[in-house]
C-alpha positions in Angstrom: -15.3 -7.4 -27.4 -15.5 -7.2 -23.6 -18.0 -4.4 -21.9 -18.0 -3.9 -18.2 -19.7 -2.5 -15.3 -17.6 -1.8 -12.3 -19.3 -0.7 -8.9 -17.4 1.5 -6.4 -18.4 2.7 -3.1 -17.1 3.5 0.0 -18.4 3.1 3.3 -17.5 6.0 5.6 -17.4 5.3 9.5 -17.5 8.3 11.7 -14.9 6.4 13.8 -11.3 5.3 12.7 -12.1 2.3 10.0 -13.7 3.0 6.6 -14.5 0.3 4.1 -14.3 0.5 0.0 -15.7 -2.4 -2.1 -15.3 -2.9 -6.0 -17.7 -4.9 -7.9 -16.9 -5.8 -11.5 -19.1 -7.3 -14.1 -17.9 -8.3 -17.0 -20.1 -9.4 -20.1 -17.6 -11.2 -22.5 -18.7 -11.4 -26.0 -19.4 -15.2 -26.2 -22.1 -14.9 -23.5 -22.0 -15.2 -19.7 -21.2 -13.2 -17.1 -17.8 -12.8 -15.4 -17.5 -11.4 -12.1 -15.1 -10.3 -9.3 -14.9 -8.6 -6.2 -12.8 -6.8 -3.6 -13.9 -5.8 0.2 -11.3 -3.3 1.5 -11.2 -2.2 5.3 -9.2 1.1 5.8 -7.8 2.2 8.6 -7.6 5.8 8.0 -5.8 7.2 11.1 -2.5 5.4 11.4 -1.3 5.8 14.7 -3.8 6.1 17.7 -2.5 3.6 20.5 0.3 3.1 22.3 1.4 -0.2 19.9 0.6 2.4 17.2 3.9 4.4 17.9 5.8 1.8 18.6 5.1 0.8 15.2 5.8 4.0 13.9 8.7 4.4 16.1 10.2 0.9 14.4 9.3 2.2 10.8 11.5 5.3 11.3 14.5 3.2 12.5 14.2 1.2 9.5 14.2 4.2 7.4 17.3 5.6 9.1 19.3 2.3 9.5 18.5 2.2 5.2 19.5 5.7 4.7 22.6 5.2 6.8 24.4 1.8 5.0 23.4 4.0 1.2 25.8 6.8 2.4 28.2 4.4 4.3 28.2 1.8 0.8 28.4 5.0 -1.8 31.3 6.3 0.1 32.6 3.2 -0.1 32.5 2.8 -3.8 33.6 6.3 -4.1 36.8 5.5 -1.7 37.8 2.0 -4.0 37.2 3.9 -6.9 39.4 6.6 -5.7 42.1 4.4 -4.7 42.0 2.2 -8.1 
């Protein structure tokens, strides 16, 4: 049998980064003490400088250039199907 106790908080900053950490204790049944640990930094406005929106400017590309070869490789199939 295992029992834990898990910690969660989150530290709120007024400004643009916030911070969430997870502490986990775990008590095993043979004895002991088992624990692990993860520090999180959040940033929770995306896009406030100029590098920002070139970043965001690059991820809507990406999702165009992806949503254009789908169409252009199902029409394709469609078309050698057609044909066959």
């Amino acid at each position: 049998m295992l029992k834990n106790s898990i910690l969660f908080f989150i530290l709120f900053n007024i400004k643009i980064i916030s911070d969430y950490f997870r502490l986990i204790f775990e008590f095993p049944a043979v004895g002991g003490l088992i624990t692990s640990s993860i520090f999180r930094t959040v940033k929770l406005i995306r896009y406030v400088q100029s590098f920002d929106y070139f970043v965001l400017a690059c991820e809507i590309f990406f999702v165009l250039f992806i949503i254009y070869y789908t169409i252009e490789e199902i029409l394709e199939v469609k078309f050698i199907c057609f044909f066959n």
